[in-house]
mmCIF file of the N, C-alpha and C atoms, coordinates in Angstrom:
data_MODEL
# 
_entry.id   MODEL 
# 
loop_
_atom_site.group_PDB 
_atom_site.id 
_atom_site.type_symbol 
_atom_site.label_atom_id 
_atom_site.label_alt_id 
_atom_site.label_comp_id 
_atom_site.label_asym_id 
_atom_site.label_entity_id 
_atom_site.label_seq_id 
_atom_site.pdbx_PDB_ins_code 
_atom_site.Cartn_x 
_atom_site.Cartn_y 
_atom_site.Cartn_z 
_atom_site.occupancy 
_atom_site.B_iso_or_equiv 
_atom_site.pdbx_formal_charge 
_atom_site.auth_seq_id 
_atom_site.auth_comp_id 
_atom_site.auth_asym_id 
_atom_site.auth_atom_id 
_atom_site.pdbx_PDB_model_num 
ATOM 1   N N  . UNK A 1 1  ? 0.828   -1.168 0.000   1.00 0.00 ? 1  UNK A N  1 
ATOM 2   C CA . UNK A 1 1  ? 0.000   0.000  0.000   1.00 0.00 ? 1  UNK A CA 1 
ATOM 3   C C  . UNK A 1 1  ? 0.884   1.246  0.000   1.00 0.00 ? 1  UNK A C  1 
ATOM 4   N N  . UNK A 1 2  ? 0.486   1.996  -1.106  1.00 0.00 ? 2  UNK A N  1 
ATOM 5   C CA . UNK A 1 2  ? 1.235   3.801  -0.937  1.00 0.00 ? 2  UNK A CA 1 
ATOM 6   C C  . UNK A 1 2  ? 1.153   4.211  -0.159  1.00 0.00 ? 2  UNK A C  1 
ATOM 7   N N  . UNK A 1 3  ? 1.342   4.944  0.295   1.00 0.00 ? 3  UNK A N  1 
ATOM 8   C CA . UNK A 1 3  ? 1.387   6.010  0.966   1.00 0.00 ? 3  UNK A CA 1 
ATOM 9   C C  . UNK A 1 3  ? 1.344   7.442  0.249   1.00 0.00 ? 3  UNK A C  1 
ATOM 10  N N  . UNK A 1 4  ? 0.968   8.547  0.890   1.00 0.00 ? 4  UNK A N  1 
ATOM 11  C CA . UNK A 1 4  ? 0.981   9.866  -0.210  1.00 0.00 ? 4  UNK A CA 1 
ATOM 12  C C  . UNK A 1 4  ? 1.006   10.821 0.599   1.00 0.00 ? 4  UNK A C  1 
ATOM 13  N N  . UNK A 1 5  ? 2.390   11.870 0.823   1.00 0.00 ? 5  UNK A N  1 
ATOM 14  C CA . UNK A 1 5  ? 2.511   13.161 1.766   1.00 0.00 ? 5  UNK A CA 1 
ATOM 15  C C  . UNK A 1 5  ? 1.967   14.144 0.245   1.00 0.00 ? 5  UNK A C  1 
ATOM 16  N N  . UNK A 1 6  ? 1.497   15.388 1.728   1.00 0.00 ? 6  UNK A N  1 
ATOM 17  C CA . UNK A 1 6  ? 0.814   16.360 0.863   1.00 0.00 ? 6  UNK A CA 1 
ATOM 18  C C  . UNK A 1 6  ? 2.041   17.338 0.994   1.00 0.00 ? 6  UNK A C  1 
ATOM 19  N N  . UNK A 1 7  ? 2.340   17.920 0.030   1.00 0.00 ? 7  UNK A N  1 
ATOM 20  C CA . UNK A 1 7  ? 3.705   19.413 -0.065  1.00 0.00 ? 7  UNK A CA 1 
ATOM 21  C C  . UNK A 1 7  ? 2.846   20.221 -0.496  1.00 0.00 ? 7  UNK A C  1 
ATOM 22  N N  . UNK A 1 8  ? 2.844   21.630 0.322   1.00 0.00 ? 8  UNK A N  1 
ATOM 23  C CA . UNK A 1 8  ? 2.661   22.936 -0.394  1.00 0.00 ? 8  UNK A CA 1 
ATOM 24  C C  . UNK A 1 8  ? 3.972   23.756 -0.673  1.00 0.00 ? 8  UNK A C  1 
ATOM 25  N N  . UNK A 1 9  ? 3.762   23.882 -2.014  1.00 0.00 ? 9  UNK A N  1 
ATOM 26  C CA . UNK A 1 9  ? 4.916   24.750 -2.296  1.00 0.00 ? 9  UNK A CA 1 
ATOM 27  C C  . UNK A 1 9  ? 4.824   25.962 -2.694  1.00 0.00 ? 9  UNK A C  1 
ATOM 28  N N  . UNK A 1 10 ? 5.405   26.939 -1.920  1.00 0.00 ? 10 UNK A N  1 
ATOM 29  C CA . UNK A 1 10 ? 4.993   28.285 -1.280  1.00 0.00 ? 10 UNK A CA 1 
ATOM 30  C C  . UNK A 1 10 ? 5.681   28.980 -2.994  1.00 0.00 ? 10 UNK A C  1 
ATOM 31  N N  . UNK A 1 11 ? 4.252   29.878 -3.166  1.00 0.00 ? 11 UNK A N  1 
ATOM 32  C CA . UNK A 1 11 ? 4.820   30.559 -4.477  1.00 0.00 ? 11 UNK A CA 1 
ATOM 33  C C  . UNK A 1 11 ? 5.416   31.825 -4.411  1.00 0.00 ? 11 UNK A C  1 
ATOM 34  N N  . UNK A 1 12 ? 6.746   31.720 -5.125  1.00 0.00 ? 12 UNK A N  1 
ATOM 35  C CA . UNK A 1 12 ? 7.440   32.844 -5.126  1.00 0.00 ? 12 UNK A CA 1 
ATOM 36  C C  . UNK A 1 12 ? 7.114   34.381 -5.719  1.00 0.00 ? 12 UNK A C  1 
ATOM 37  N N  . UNK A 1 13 ? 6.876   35.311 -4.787  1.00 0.00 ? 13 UNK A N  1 
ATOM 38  C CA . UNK A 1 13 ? 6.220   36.859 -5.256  1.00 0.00 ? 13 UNK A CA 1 
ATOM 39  C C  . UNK A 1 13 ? 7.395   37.792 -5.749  1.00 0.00 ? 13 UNK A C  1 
ATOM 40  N N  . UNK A 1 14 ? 7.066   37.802 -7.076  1.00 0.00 ? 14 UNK A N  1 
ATOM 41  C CA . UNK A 1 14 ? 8.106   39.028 -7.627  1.00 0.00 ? 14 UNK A CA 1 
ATOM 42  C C  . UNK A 1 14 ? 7.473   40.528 -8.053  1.00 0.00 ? 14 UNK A C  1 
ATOM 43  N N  . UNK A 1 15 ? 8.831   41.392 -8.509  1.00 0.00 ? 15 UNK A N  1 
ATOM 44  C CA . UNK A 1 15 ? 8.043   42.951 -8.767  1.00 0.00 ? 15 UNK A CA 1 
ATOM 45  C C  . UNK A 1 15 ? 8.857   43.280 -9.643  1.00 0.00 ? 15 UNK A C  1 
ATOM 46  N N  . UNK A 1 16 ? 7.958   43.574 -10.823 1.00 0.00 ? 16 UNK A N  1 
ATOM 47  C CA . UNK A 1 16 ? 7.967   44.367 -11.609 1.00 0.00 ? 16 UNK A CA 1 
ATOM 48  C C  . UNK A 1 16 ? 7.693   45.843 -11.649 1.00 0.00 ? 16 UNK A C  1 
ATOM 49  N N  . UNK A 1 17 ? 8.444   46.524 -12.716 1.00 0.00 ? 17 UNK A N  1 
ATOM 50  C CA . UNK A 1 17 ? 7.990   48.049 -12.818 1.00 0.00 ? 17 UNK A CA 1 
ATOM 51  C C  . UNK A 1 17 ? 7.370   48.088 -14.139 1.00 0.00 ? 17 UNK A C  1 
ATOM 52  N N  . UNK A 1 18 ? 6.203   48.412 -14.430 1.00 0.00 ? 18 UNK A N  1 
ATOM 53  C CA . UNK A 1 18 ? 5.127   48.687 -15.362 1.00 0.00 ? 18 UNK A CA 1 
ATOM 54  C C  . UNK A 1 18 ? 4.457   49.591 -15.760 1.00 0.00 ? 18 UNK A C  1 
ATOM 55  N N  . UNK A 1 19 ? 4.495   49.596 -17.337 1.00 0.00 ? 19 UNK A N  1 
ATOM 56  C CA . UNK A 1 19 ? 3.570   51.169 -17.709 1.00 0.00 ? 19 UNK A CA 1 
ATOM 57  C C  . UNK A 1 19 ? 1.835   50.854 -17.058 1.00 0.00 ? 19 UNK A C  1 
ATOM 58  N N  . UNK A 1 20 ? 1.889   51.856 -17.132 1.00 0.00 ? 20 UNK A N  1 
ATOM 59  C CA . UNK A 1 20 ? 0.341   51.819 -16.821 1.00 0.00 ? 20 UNK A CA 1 
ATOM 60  C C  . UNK A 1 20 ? -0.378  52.717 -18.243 1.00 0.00 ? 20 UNK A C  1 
ATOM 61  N N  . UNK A 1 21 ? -1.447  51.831 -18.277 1.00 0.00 ? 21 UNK A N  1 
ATOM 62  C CA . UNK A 1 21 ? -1.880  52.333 -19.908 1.00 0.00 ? 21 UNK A CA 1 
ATOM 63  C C  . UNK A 1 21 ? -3.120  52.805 -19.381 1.00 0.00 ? 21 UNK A C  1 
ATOM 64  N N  . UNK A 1 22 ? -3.755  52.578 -18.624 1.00 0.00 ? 22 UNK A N  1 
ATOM 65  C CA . UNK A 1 22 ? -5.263  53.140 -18.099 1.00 0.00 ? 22 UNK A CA 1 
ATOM 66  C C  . UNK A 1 22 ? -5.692  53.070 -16.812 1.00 0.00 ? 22 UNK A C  1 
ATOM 67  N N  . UNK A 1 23 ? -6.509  53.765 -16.381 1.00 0.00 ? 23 UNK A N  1 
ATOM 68  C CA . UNK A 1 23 ? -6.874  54.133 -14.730 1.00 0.00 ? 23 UNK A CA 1 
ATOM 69  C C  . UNK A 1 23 ? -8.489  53.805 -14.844 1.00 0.00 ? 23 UNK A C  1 
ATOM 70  N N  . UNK A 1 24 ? -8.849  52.652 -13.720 1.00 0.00 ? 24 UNK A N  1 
ATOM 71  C CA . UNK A 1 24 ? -10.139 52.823 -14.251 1.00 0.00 ? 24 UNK A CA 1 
ATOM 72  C C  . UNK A 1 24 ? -10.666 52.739 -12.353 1.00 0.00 ? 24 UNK A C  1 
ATOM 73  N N  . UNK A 1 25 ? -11.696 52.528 -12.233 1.00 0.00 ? 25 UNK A N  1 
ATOM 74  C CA . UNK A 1 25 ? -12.368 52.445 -10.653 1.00 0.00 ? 25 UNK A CA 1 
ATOM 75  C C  . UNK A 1 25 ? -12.060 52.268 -9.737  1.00 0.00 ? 25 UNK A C  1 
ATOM 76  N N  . UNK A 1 26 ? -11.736 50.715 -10.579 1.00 0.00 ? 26 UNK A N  1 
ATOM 77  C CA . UNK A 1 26 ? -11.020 49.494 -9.275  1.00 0.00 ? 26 UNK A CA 1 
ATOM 78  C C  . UNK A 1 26 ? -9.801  48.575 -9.898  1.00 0.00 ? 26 UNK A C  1 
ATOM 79  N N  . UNK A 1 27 ? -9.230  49.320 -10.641 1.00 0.00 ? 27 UNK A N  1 
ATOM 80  C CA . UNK A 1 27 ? -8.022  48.636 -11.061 1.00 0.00 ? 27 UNK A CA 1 
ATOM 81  C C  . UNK A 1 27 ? -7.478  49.194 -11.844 1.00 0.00 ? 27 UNK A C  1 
ATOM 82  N N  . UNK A 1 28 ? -5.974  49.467 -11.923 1.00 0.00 ? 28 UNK A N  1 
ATOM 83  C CA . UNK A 1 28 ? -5.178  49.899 -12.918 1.00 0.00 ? 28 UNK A CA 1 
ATOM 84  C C  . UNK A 1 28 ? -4.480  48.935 -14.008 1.00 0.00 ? 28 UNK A C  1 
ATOM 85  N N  . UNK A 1 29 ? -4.742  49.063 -15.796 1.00 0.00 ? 29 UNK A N  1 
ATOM 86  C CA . UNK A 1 29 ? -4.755  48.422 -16.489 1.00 0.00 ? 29 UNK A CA 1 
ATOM 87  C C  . UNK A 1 29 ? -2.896  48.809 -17.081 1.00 0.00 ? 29 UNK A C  1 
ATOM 88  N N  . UNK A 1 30 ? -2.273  47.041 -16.580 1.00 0.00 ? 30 UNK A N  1 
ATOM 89  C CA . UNK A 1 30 ? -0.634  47.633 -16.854 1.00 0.00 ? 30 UNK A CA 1 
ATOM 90  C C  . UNK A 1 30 ? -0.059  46.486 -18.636 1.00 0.00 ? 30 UNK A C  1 
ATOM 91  N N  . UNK A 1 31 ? 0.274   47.252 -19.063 1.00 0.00 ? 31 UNK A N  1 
ATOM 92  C CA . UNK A 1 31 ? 0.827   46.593 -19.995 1.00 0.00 ? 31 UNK A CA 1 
ATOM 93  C C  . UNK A 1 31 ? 2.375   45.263 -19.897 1.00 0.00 ? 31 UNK A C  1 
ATOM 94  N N  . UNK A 1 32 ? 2.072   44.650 -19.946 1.00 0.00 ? 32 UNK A N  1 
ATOM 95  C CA . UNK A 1 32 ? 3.244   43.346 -19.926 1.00 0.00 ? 32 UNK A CA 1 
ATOM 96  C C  . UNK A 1 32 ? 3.563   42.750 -21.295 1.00 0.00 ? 32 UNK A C  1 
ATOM 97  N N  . UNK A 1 33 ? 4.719   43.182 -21.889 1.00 0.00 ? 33 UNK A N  1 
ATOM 98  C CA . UNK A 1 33 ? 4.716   42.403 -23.398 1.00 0.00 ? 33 UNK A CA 1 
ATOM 99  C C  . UNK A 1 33 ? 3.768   42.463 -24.293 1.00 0.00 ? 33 UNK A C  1 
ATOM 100 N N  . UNK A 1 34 ? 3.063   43.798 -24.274 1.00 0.00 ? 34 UNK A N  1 
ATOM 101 C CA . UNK A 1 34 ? 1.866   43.820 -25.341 1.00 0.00 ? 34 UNK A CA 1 
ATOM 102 C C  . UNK A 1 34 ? 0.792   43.524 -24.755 1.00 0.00 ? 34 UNK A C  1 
ATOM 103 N N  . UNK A 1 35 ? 0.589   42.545 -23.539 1.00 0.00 ? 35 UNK A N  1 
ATOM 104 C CA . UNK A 1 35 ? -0.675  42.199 -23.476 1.00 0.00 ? 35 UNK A CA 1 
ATOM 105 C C  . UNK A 1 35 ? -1.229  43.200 -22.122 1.00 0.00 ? 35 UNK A C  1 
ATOM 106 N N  . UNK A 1 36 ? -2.428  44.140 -21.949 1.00 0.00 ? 36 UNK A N  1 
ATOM 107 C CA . UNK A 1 36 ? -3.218  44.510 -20.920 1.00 0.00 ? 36 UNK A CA 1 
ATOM 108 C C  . UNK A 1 36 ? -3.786  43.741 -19.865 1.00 0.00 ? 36 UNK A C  1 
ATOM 109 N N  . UNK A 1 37 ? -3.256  44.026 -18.698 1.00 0.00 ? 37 UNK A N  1 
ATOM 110 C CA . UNK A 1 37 ? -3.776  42.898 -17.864 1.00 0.00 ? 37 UNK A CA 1 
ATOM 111 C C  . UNK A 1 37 ? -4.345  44.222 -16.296 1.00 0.00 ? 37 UNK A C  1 
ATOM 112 N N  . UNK A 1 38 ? -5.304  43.589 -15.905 1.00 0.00 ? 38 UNK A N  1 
ATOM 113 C CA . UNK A 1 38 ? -5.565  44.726 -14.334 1.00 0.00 ? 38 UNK A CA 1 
ATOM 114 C C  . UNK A 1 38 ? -4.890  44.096 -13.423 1.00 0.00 ? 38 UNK A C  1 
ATOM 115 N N  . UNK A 1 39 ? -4.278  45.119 -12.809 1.00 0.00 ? 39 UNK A N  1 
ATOM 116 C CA . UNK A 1 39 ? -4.054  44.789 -11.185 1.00 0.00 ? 39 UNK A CA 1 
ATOM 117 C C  . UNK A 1 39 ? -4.989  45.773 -10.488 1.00 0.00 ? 39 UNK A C  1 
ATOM 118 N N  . UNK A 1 40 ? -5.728  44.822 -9.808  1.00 0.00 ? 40 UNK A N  1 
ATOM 119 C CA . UNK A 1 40 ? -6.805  45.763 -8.879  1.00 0.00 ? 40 UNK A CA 1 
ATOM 120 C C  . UNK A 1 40 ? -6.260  46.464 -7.678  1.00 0.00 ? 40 UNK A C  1 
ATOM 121 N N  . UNK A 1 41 ? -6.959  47.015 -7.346  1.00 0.00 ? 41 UNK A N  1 
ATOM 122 C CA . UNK A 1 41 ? -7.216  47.981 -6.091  1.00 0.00 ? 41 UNK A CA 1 
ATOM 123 C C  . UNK A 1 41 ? -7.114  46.888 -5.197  1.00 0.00 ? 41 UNK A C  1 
ATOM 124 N N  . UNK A 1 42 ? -6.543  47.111 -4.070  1.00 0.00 ? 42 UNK A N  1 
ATOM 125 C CA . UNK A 1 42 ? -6.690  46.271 -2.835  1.00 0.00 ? 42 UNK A CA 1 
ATOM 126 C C  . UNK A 1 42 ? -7.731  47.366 -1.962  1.00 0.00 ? 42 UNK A C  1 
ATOM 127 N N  . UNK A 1 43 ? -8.403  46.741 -0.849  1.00 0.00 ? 43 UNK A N  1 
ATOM 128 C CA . UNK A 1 43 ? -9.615  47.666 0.134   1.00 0.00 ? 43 UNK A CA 1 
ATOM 129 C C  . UNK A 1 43 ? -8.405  48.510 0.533   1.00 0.00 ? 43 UNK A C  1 
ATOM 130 N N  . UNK A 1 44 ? -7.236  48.282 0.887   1.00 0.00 ? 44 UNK A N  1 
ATOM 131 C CA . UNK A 1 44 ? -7.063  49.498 1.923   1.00 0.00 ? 44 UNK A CA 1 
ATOM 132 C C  . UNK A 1 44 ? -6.239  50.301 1.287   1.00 0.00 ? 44 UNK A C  1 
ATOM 133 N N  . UNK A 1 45 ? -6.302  50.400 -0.436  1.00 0.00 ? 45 UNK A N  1 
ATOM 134 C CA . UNK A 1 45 ? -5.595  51.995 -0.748  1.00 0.00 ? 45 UNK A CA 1 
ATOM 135 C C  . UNK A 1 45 ? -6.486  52.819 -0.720  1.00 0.00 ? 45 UNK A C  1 
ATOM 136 N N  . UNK A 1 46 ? -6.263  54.337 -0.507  1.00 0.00 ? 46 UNK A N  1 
ATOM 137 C CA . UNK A 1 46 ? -7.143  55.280 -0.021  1.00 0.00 ? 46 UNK A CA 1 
ATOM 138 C C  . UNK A 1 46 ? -7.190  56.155 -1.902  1.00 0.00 ? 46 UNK A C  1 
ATOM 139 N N  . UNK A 1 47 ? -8.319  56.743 -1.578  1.00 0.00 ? 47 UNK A N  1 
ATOM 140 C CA . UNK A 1 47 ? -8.709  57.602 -3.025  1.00 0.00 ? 47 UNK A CA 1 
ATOM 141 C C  . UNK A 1 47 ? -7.159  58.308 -3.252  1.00 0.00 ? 47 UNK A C  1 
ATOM 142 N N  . UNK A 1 48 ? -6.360  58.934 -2.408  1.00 0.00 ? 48 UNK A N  1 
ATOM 143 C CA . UNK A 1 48 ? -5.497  59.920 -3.060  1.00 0.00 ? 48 UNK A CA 1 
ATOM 144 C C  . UNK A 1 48 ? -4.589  59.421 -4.028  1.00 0.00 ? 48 UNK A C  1 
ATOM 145 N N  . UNK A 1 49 ? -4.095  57.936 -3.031  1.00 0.00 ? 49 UNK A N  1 
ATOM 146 C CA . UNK A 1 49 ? -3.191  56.861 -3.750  1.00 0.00 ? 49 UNK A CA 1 
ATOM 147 C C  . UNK A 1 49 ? -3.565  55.967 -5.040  1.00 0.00 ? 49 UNK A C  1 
ATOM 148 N N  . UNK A 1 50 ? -4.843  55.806 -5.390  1.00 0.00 ? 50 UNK A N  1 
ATOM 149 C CA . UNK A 1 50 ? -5.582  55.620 -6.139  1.00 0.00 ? 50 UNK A CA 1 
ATOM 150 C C  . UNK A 1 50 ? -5.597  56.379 -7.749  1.00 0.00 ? 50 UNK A C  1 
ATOM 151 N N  . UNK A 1 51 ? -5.740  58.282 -7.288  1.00 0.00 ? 51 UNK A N  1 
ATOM 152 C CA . UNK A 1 51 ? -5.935  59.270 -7.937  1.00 0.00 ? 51 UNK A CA 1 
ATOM 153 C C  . UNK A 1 51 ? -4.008  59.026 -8.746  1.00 0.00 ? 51 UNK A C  1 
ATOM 154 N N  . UNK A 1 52 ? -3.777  58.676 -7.547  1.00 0.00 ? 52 UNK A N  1 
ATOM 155 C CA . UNK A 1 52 ? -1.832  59.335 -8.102  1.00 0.00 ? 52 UNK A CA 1 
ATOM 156 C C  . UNK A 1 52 ? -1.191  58.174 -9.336  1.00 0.00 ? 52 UNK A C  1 
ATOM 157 N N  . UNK A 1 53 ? -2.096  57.928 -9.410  1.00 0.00 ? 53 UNK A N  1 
ATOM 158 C CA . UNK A 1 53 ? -1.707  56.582 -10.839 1.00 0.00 ? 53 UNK A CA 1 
ATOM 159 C C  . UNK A 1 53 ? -2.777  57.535 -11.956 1.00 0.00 ? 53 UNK A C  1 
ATOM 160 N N  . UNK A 1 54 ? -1.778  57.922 -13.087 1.00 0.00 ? 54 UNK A N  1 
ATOM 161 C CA . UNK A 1 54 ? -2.019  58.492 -13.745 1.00 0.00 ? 54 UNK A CA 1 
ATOM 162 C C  . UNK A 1 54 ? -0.988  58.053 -14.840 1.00 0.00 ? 54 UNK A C  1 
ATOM 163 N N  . UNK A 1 55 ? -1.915  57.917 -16.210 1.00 0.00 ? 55 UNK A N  1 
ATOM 164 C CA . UNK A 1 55 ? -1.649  57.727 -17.646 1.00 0.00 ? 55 UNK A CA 1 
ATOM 165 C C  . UNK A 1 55 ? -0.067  58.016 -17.712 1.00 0.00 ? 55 UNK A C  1 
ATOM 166 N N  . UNK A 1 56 ? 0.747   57.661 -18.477 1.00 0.00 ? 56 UNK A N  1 
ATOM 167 C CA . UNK A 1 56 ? 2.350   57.718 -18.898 1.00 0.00 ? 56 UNK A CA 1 
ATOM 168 C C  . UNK A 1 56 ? 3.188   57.098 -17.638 1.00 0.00 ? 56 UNK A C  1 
ATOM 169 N N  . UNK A 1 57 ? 2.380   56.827 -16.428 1.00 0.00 ? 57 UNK A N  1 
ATOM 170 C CA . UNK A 1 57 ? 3.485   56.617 -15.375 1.00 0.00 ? 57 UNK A CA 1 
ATOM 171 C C  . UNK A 1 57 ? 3.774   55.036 -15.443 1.00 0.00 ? 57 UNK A C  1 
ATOM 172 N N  . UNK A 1 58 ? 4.714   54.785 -14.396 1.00 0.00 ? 58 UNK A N  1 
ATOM 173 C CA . UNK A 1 58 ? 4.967   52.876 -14.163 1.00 0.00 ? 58 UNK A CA 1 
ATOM 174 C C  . UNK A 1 58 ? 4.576   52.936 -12.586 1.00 0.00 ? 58 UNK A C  1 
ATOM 175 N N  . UNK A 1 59 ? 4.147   52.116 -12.452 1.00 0.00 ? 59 UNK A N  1 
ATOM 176 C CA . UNK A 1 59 ? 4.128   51.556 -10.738 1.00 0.00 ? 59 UNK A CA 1 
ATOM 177 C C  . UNK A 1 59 ? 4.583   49.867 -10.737 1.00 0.00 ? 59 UNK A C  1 
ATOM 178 N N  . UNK A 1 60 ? 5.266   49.864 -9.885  1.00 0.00 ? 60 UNK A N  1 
ATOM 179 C CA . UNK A 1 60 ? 5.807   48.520 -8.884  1.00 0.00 ? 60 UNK A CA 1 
ATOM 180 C C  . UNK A 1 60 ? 4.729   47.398 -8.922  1.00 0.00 ? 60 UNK A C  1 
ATOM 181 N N  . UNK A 1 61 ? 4.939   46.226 -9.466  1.00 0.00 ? 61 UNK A N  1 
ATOM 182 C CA . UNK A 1 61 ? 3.369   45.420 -9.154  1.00 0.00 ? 61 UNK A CA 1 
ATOM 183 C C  . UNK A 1 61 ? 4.213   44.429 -8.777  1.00 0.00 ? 61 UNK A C  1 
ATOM 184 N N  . UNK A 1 62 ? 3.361   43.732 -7.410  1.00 0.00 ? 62 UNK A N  1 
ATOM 185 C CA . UNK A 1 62 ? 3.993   42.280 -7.307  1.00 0.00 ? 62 UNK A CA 1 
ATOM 186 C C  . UNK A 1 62 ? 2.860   41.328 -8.056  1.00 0.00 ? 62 UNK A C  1 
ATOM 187 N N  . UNK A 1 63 ? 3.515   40.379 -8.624  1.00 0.00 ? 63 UNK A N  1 
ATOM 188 C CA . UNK A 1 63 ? 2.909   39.098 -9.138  1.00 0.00 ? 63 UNK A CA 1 
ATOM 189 C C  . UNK A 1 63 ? 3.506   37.313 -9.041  1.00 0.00 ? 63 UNK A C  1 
ATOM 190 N N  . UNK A 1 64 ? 2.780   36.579 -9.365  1.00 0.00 ? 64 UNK A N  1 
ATOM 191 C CA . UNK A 1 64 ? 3.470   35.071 -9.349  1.00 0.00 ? 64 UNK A CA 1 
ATOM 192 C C  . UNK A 1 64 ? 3.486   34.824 -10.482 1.00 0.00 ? 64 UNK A C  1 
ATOM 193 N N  . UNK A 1 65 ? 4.390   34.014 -11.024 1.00 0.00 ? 65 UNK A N  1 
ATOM 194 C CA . UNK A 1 65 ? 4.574   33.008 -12.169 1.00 0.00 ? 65 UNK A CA 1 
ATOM 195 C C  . UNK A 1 65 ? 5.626   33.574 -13.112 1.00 0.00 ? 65 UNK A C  1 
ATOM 196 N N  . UNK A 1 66 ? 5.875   33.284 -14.063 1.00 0.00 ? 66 UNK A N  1 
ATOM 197 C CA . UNK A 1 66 ? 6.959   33.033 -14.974 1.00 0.00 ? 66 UNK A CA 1 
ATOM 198 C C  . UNK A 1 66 ? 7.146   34.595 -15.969 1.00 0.00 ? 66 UNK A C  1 
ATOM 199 N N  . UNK A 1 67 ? 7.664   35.020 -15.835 1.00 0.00 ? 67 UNK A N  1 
ATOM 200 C CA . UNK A 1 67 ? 7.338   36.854 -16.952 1.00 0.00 ? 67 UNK A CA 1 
ATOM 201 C C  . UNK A 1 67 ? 7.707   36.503 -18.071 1.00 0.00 ? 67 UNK A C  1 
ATOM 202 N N  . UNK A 1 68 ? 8.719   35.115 -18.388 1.00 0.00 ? 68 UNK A N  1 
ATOM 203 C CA . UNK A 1 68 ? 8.517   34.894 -19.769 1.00 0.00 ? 68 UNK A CA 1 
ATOM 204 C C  . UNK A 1 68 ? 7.287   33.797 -20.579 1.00 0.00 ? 68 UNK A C  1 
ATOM 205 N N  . UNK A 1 69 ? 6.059   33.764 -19.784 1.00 0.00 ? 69 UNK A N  1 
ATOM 206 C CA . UNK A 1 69 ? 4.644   32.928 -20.211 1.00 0.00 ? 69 UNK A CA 1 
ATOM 207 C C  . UNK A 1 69 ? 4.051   33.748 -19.284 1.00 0.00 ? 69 UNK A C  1 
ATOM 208 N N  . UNK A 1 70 ? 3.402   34.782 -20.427 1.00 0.00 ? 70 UNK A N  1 
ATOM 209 C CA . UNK A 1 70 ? 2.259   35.620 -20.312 1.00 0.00 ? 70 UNK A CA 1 
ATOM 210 C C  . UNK A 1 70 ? 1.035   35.040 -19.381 1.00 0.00 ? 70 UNK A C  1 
ATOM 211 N N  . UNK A 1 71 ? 0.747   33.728 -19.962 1.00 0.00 ? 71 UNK A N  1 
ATOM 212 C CA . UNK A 1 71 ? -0.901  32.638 -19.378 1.00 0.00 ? 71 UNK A CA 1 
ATOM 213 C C  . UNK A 1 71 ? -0.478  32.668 -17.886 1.00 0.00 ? 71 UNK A C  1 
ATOM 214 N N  . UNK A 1 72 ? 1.121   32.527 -17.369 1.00 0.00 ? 72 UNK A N  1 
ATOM 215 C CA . UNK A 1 72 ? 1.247   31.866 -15.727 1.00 0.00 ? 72 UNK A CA 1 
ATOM 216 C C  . UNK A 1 72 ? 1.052   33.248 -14.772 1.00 0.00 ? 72 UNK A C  1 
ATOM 217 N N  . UNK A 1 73 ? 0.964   34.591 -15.616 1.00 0.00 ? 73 UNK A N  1 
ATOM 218 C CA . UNK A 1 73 ? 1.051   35.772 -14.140 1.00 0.00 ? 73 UNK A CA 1 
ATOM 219 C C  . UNK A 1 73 ? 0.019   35.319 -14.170 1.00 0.00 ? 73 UNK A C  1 
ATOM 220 N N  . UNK A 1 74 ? -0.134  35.762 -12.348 1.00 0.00 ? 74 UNK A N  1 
ATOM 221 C CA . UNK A 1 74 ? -1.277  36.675 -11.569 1.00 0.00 ? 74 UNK A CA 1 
ATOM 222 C C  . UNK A 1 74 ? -0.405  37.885 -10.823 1.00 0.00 ? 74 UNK A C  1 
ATOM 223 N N  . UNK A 1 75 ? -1.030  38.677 -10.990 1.00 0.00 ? 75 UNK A N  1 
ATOM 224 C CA . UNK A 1 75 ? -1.108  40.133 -10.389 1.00 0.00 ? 75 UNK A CA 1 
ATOM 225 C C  . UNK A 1 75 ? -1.807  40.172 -9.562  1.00 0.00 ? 75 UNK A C  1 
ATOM 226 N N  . UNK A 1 76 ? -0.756  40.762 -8.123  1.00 0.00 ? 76 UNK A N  1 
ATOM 227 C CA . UNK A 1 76 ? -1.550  40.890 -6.719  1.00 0.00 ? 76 UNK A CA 1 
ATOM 228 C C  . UNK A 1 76 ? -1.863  42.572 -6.968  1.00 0.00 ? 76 UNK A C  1 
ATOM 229 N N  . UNK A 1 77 ? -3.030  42.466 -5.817  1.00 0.00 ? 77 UNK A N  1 
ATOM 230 C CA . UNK A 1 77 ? -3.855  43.418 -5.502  1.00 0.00 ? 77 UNK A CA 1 
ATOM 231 C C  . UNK A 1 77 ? -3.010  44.582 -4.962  1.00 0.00 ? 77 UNK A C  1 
ATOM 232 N N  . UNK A 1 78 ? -3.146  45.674 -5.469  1.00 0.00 ? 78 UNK A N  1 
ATOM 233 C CA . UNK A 1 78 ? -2.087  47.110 -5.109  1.00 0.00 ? 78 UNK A CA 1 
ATOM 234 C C  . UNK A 1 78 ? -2.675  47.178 -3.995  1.00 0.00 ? 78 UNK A C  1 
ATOM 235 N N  . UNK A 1 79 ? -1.886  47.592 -2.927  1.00 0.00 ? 79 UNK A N  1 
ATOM 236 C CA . UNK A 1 79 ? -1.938  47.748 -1.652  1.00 0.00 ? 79 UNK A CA 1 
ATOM 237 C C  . UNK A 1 79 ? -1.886  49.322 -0.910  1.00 0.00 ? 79 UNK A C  1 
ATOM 238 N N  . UNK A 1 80 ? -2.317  50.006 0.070   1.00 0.00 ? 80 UNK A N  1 
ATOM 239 C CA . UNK A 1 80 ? -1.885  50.987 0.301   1.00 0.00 ? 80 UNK A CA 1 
ATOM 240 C C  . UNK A 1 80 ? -0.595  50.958 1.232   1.00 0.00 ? 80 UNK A C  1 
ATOM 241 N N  . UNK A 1 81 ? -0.036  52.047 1.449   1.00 0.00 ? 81 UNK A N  1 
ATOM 242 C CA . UNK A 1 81 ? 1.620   51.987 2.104   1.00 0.00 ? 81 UNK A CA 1 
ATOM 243 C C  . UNK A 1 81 ? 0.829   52.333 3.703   1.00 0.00 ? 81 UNK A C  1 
# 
């Protein structure tokens, strides 16, 4: 009879610096290799920090998975400081 251990394997969070191509409600839309992807709003950034992402700029995003296979990001939720 097998036996079967369970492993979680803790995923590694990286950061990128990214244009930002659009500002919308609840998420800022960042360009990666051509493709548009949102990183949302997390609850606890406040309107000002929100407002200060504006068209031509880059902001810091953390995400998981591979930056050279577009399909493996996820983009975490912008956070307030």
């Amino acid at each position: 009879m097998a036996t079967t251990s369970k492993t979680t394997a803790k995923k590694v969070v990286n950061v990128i610096e990214l244009p930002i191509h659009e500002v919308e409600e609840k998420a800022v839309i960042v360009n990666i290799q051509g493709w548009r992807i949102r990183a949302h709003f997390d609850e606890s950034l406040n309107e000002k920090k929100k407002e200060s992402y504006t068209l031509g700029r880059t902001i810091p995003v953390e995400y998981t998975g591979d930056i050279e296979d577009i399909h493996s990001i996820k983009l975490l939720p912008l956070k307030g400081e």
